[in-house]
C-alpha positions in Angstrom: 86.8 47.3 140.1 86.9 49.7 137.5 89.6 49.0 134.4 90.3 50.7 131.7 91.3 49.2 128.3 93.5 51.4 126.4 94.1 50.5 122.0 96.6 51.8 120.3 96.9 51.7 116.3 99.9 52.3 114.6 99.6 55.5 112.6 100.0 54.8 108.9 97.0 51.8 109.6 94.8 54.9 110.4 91.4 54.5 112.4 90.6 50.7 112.8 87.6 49.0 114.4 88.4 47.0 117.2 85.7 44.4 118.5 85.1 45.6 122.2 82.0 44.2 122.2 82.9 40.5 121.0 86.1 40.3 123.4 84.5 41.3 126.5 81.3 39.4 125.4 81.2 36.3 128.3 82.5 39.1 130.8 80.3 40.6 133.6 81.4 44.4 132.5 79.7 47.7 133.0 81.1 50.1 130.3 80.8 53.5 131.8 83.0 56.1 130.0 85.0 56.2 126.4 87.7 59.1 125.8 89.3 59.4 122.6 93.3 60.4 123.1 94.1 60.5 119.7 93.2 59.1 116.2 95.0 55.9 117.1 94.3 55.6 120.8 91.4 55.8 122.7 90.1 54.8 126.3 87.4 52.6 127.3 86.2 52.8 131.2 84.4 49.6 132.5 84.1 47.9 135.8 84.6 44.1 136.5 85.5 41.7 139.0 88.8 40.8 137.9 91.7 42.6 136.1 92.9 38.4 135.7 89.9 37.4 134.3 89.8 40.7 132.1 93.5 40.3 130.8 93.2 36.3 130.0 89.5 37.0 127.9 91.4 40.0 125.9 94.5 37.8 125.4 92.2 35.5 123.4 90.8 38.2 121.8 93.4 40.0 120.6 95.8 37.2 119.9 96.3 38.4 116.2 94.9 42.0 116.2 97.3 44.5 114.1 97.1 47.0 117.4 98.4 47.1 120.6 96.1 47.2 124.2 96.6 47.2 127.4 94.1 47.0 130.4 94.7 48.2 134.2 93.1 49.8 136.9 92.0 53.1 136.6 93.7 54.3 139.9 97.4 55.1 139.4 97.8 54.4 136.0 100.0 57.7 135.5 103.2 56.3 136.8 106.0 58.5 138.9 108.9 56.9 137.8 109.8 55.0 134.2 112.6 52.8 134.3 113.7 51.3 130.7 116.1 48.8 129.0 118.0 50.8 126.1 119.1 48.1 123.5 116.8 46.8 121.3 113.6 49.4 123.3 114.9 52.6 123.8 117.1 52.3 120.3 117.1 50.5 117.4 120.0 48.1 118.0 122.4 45.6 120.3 125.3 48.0 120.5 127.4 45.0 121.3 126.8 43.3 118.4 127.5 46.7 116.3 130.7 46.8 118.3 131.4 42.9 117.0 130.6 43.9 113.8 134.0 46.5 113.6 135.7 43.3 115.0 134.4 41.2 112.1 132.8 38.9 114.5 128.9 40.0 114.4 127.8 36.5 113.1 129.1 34.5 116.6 128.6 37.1 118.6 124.5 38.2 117.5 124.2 34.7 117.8 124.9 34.5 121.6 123.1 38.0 122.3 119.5 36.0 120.9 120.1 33.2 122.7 120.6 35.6 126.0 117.9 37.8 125.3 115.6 34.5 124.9 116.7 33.3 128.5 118.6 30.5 126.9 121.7 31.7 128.6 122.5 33.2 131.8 123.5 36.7 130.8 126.5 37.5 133.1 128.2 34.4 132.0 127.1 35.3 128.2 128.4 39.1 128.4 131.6 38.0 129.6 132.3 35.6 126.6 130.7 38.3 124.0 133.2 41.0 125.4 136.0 38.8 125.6 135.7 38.6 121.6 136.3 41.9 121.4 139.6 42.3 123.0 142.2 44.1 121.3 139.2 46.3 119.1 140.0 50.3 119.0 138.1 51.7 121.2 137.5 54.4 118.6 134.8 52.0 117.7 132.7 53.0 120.2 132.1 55.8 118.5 132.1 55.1 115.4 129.3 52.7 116.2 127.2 55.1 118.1 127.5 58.0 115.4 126.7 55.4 112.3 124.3 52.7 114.2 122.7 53.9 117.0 119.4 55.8 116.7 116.3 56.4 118.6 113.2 54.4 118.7 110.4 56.3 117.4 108.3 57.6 120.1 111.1 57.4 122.4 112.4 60.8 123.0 108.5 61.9 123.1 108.1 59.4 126.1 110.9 60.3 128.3 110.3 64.3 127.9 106.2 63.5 128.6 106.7 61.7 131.9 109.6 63.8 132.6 107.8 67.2 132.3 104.7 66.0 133.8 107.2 65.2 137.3 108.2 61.2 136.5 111.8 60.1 137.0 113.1 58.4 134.2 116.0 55.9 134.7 118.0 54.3 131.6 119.3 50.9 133.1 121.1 48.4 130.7 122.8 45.5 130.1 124.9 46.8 128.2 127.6 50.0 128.3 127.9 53.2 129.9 129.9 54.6 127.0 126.5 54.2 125.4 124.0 54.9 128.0 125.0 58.0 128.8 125.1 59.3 125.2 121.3 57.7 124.9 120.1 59.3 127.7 121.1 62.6 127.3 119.9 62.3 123.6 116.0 60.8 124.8 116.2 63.2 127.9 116.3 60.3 131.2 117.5 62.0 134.3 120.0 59.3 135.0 121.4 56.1 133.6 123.4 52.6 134.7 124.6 50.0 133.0 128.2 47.8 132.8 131.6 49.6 132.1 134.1 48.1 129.2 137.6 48.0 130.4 140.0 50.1 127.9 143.8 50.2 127.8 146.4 51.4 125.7 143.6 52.9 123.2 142.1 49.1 122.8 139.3 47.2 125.0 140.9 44.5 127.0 138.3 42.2 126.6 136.6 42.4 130.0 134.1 44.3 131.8 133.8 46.0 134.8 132.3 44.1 138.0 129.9 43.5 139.4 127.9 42.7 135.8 124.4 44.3 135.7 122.4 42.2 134.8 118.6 40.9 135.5 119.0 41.1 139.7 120.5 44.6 138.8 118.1 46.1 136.9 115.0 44.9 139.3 117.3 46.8 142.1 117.3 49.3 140.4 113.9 49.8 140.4 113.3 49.4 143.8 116.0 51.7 144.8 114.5 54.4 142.4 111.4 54.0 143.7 112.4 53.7 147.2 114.4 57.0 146.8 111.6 59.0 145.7 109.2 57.2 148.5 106.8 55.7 146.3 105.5 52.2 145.6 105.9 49.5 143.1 102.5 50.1 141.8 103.4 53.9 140.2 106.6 52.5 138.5 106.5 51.5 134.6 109.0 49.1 133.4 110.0 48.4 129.9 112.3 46.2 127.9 112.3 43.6 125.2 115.1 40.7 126.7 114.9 37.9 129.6 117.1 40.2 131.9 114.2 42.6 131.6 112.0 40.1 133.0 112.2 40.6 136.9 112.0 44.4 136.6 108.8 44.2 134.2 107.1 41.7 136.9 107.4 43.7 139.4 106.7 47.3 138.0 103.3 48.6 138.5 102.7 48.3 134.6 105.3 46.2 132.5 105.6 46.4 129.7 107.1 44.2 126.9 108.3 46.2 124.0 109.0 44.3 120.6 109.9 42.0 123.0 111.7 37.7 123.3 108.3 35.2 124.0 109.1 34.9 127.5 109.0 38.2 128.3 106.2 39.2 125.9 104.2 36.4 127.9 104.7 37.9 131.5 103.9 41.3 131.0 101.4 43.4 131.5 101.0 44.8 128.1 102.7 44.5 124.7 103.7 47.5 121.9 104.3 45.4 119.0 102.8 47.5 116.6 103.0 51.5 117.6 105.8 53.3 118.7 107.0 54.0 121.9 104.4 56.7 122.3 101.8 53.7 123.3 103.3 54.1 126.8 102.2 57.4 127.1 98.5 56.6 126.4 98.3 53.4 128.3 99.0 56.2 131.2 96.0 58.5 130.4 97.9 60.9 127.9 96.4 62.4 125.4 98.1 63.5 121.9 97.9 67.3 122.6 99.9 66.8 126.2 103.0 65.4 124.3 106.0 66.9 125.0 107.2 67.2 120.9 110.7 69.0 119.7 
């Protein structure tokens, strides 16, 4: 089988030397080819028996390295369709809990959004009890919170407008709010988004959300129905998120990834970015530096 591990630095730690040698050491591997994609990422080409085997040795490895890898087959690692959680992976916050903080109730609220995220809660039940603290809050906070709170990941807008140019669909599917997704993915550049609606009336939320709830079940449909609509298989889909509602989608893209991500996610994925931005997607596909799409 040929694999190819892929290392991504971050950029201010500059050029590092990674031990290729030591962590595939009691592994029956062939190197064959090395490509260099950028200063902080590069390619190595190998073939072994088992991708498994492969993953569990690196795992060891790498437990503690200050960059971030990812092995796969070298066959349809350029995926046709990304699909990706927004809060807390495609931006730099929980917008609910920036909403909670306008309702002076952050504290209680942050609290039940970690324990969710960690899997300690099931999240319809959770998102219900979180919105229902905010009834009665302006909705004028929505976008007060998205103009003073909500930002882009680094490496975010890079990776949509990459995939998207080079023909991928790229889906923005949340646990969260449509008053936010759709701002977020016209600012990163996804062709479409989904996520839950908040109920307004009279200028204030009412404290509920729109049903059904998307949550975990959601967001793996919608990756198969993506993927069904543009006829192609699991295995050319990339999945990313950071939260236990992520989970099902990650397992059963063709590369899932975990991105800053909760343990239990982090240890069902396919790869981690821990350490680089959101750019490290785009090389664990193949990319090199120069084919960024950059504003």
């Amino acid at each position: 089988m040929e694999l190819v591990l892929t290392t991504v630095t971050p950029a201010q730690a500059g050029s590092l030397s990674i031990g290729y040698a030591e962590a595939l050491a009691d592994l029956d591997v062939e190197i064959t080819d090395s490509v260099m994609l950028s200063p902080q990422a590069s390619d190595l080409v190998f073939e072994a028996a088992s991708l498994e085997d492969v993953r569990k040795a690196l795992t060891a490895a790498f437990a503690d390295a200050p960059f971030d890898w990812c092995v796969q087959p070298v066959e349809g690692r350029r995926k046709r369709l990304l699909v990706a959680d927004m809060d807390s992976t495609i931006i730099n916050v929980e917008c609910l809990d920036e909403l909670a903080d306008f309702a002076g109730k952050k504290s209680e609220i942050a609290a039940i959004t970690e324990r969710a995220m960690r899997g300690e809660l099931e999240f319809e039940g959770a998102l219900r009890e979180r919105v229902g603290m905010l009834k009665g809050l302006s909705t004028g906070a929505l976008q007060q919170a998205y103009d003073e709170r909500v930002r882009l990941n680094p490496g975010a807008r890079t990776l949509v407008r990459t995939m998207a140019e080079n023909g991928a669909r790229c889906v923005l599917v949340s646990g969260g709010f449509t008053f936010f997704t759709s701002r977020v993915a016209q600012a990163a550049g996804f062709h479409d988004n989904r996520a839950n609606t908040l109920l307004e009336g009279e200028g204030a939320l009412t404290g509920l959300v729109g049903e059904p709830i998307l949550g975990r079940e959601a967001k793996l449909a919608a990756l198969k129905e993506e993927a069904a609509t543009l006829a192609v298989p699991l295995s050319e889909t990339l999945a990313i998120g950071d939260g236990a509602n992520d989970l099902a989608m990650i397992e059963a893209a063709g590369l899932g990834v975990a991105y800053r991500a909760k343990p239990i996610v982090a240890a069902q994925a396919d790869a981690k970015v821990d350490h680089a931005d959101l750019t490290a997607l785009l090389y664990f596909q193949g990319y090199r530096a120069d084919e960024f799409v950059i504003d």
